[in-house]
N, C-alpha and C positions, 0 to 999 in steps of 0.2 A: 369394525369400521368398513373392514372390505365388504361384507353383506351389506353393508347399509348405502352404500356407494352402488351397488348394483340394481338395489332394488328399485331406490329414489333416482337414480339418473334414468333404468329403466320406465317406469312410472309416471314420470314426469317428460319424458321424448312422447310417451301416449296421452298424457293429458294435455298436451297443448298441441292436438292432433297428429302427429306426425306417425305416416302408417309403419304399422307393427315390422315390416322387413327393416325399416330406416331405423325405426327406435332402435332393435337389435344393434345395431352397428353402432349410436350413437351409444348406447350402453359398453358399448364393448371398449370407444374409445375411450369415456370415461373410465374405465377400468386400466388400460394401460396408463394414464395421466396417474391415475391413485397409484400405480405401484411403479412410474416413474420410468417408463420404458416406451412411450411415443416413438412408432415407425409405422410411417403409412404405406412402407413395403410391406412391413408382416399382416395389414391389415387387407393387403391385397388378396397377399398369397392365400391367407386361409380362405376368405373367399369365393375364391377358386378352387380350392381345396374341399371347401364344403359342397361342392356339385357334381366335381370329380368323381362319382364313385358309383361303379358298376350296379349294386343293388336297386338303388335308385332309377335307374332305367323302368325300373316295375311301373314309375309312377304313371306316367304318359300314358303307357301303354292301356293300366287297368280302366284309366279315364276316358280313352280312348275307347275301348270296349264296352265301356259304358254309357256313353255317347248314341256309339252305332246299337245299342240294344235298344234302347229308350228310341232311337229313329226306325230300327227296321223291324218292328212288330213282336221283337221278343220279348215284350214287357206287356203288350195287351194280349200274346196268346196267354202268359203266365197268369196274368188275372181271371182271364176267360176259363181255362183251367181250374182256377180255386173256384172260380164263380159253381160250374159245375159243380164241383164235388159238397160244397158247404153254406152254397147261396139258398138253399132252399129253408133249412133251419132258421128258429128264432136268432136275431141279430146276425143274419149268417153275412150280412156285407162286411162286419165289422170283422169277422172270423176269415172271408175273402180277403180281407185288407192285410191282415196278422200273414195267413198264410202266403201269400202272393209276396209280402215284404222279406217274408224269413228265401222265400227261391230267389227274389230277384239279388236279395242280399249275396245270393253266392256266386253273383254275375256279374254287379259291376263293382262292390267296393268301396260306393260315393252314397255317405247318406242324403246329399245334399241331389245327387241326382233320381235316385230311388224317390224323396221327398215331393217332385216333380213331376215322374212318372203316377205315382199313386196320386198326386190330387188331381191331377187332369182328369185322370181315372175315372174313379172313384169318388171325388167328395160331392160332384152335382148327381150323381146316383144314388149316393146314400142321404145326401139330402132331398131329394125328390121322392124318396120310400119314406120321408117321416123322422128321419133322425136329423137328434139335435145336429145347427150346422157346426158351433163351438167346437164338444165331442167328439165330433168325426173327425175334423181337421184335427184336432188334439190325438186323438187316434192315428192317424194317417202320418205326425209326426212322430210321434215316438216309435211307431213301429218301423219308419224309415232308418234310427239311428242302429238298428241291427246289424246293417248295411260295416262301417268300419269293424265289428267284430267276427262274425262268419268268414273265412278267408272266400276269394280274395279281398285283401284288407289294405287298404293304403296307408293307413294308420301304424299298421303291423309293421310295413316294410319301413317307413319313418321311424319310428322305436327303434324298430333293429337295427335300423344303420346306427341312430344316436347312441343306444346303450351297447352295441356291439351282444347282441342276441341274434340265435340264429332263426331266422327271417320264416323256417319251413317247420322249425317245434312253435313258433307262437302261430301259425296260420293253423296245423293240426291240436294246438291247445284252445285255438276261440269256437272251435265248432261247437261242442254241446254248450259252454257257456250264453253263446248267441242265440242256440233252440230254447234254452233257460228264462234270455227275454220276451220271445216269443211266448212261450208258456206263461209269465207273470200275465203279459196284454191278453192273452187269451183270458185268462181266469178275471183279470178285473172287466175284462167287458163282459161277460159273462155277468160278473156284479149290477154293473152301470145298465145293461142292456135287460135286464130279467123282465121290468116290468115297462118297459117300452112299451105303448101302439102302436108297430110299425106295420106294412103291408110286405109280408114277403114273396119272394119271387116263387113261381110253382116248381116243385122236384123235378130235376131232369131225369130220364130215361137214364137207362145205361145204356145204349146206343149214343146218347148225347152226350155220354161223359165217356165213354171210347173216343168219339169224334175228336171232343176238345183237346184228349191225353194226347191221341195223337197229331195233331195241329201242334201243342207245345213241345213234344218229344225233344225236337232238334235243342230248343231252349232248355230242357230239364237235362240232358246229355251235357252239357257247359260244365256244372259244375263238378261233375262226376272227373269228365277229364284233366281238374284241377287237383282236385283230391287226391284221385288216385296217382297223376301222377307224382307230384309230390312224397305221396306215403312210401309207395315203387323205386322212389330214386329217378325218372326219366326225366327231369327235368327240376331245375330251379327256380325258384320262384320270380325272378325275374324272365326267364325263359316261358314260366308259366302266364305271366302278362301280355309278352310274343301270340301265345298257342292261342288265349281270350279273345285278342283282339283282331287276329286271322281268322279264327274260326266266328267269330259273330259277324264280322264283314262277308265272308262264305257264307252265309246262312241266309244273312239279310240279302244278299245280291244274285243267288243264286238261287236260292231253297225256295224264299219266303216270296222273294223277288219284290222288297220293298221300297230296296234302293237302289237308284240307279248311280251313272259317273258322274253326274251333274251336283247331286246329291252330296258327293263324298267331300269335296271343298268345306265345304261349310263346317263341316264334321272334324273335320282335321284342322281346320282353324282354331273352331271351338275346344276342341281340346290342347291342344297347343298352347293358346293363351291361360287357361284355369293350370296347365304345366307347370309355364314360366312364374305365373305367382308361388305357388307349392317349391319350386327349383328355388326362387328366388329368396322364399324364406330361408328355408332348408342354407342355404351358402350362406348368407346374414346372419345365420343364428352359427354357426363353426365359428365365427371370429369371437362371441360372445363365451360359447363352450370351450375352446383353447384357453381363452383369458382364464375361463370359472377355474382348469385346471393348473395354469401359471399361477394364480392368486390364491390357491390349494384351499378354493369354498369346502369342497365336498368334508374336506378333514374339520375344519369348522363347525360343520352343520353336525357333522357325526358327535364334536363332544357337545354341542348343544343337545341330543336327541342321546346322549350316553347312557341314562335310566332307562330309556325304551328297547335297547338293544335287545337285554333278556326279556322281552315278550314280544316278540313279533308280530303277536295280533292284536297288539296295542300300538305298537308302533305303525303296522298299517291300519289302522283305522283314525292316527294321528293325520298319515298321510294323505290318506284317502280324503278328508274330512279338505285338508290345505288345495287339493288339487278339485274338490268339490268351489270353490271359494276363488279357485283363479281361473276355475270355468264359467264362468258368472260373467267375465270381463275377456277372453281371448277365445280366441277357437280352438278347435281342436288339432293342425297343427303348431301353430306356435306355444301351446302349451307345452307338447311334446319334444318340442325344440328347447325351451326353456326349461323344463324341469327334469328331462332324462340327467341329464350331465350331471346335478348336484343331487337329485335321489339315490341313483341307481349304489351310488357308492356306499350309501344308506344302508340300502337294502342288505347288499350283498357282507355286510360287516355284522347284520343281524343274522345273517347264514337263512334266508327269503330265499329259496328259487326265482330266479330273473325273467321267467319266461309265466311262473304264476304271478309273479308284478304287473308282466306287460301285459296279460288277461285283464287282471284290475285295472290297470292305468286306463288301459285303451275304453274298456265300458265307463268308467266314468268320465272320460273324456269325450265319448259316444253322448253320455246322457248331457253334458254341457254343451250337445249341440241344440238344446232342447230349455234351456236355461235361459231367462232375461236377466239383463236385457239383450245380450248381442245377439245369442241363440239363432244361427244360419240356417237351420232347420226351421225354427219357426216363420223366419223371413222369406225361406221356398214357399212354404204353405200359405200365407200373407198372400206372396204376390199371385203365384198359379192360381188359388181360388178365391181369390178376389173378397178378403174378409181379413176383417182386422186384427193388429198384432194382438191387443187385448182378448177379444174373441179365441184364438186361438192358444194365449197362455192360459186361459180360465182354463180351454177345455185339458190341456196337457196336462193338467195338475196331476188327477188322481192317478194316471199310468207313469208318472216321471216317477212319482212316490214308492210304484212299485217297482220299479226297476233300482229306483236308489237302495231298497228293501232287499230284492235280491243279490244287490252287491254288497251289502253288510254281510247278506249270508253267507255269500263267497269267502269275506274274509273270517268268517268266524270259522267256516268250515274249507279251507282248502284243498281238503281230500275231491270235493267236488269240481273242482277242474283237473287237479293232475292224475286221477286214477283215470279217466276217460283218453286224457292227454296222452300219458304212456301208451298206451295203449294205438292210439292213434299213430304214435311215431314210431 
């Protein structure tokens, strides 16, 4: 009765519009009324509670960082860069697009801003050489949702907080899984692109692709100093959102010299406000998750999911499958809000590594940024390049499919993220 009280008061605060931060709460009330404990103190404190929390600092910041990349030119040297090295080959815009999404990915964290950066880009250049315009935007999107799984990941640090995982094994365990996406889009456009007409662009000199490397350098050194520090120890990853978002503001104002103090208002608004949504959920949904654990869901859901226990990679692929199906209808954080607290306890009772969960969660929660109808991803690409929602789901098909493709594989074969992962940590 208690699941069913959560689901349908959840469910229904969204179907009779009421936005997803609000519905949280109203779910949550609903839930203290069911188990007869109504106090609009405790619904204070948690949240408050739920924004309180140092990790979370990351968020701003990485958004933030992401902001000033996309404003101060570190997102067209990174294209101009790929354009170089693989614009000259057949379909090599769509191979510029892959690779320039897989760098920018380790830069700001936002598929939704990467989504942005690349079709201003890119999509009136790859439609102006002959390729489909569908296609390309469909390309353009999916190689954007990279973005939450490459650290840094805003995704990652949301999981972490909710599931209490640590924040710097799931940032060093999404790396090669992230190059994995990349790889899948490569290979199907490969497929899609083989017997194109397009006009391609002529081979650059290697004078020309020295030029460009070095023009990008400063941009291509960002993610390095994430990585490494983290691997290193010299920083946490919320301190790492700090180092991102000082250092692309140095770069753009000084380096690159694209921004000026006039500039920087804007920027810090913009990110501010896309915060306070993110913050806002993030606390709405703590009142939601204290309840799930006052009204002890998790232990519920466990003897419902009790036969799956002894096969773990049946049981994620139960999961995977529920979390595919509530990506269709929320974004990718209130998903993460909503489903850490009653999985995670899941997992961890089927003896799952928590950090090869939040690899899986976070890609398929990545790919439902790409999923109709809500799919925020596809509505960047909508609006930037000025073509329709339909246009754009047609073309996303055949690379969603691969990337759903290589998350099965993930889960059949888990050696493929945490032998790298170790490694990495």
């Amino acid at each position: 009765m208690t699941i069913a009280v959560f689901i349908f008061s959840l469910l229904g605060a969204m179907a009779i519009g009421i936005p997803i931060a609000f519905a949280l709460m109203v779910c949550g009330v609903a839930l203290m009324w069911h188990l007869n404990m109504f106090d609009a103190q405790i619904l204070a404190q948690n949240l408050l509670e739920g924004a309180n929390s140092f990790p979370l600092l990351a968020v701003p910041f990485f958004m933030l960082a992401g902001e000033i990349m996309n404003a101060g030119g570190l997102s067209r040297r990174i294209v101009n860069f790929a354009m170089a090295c693989v614009g000259h080959i057949k379909g090599g815009l769509g191979y510029v697009t892959i690779m320039a999404a897989v760098i920018m990915a380790a830069l700001s964290g936002s598929a939704v801003a990467d989504a942005a950066a690349l079709s201003a880009l890119l999509l009136p250049m790859m439609v102006a050489a002959g390729h489909d315009r569908a296609r390309t935007a469909g390309l353009i999107a999916s190689a954007s949702i990279i973005a939450p799984v490459i650290p840094p990941s805003i995704g990652f640090v949301i999981f972490g907080v909710a599931g209490n995982v640590s924040i710097s094994k799931l940032f060093m365990a999404g790396i090669v899984p992230g190059i994995m996406l990349g790889a899948a889009l490569w290979l199907t456009w490969w497929w899609l692109a083989r017997r194109e007409m397009v006009q391609v662009p002529p081979r650059k000199s290697m004078g020309e692709v020295l030029v460009a490397m070095r023009d990008a350098t400063w941009a291509l050194v960002m993610p390095l100093i994430v990585v490494f520090g983290l691997k290193f120890g010299v920083f946490t990853p919320t301190e790492a959102a700090v180092v991102a978002a000082v250092y692309a503001l140095f770069i753009s104002t000084c380096v690159y010299r694209e921004l000026g103090l006039k500039d920087l208002y804007p920027l810090f608004v913009s990110s501010a406000k896309t915060s306070a949504v993110v913050m806002f959920l993030v606390a709405a949904a703590m009142v939601s998750a204290w309840l799930i654990t006052v009204a002890n869901l998790p232990a519920q859901l466990i003897e419902i999911l009790q036969p799956l226990l002894d096969s773990p990679r049946l049981l994620m692929f139960t999961i995977m499958v529920i979390i595919i199906v509530v990506g269709t209808a929320l974004d990718m954080t209130p998903t993460i809000l909503l489903l850490t607290p009653v999985l995670m306890p899941v997992v961890k009772a089927a003896g799952i590594d928590p950090v090869y969960f939040g690899v899986l969660f976070i890609i398929n929660c990545a790919i439902g940024l790409i999923t109709p109808p809500v799919g925020t991803v596809l509505n960047a690409v909508a609006g930037v390049g000025k073509i329709s929602m339909d246009e754009v789901t047609r073309g996303v098909l055949p690379f969603m499919i691969a990337q759903f493709g290589l998350m099965f594989a993930l889960v059949l074969f888990p050696a493929l993220v945490m032998v790298p992962a170790r490694w990495f940590y």
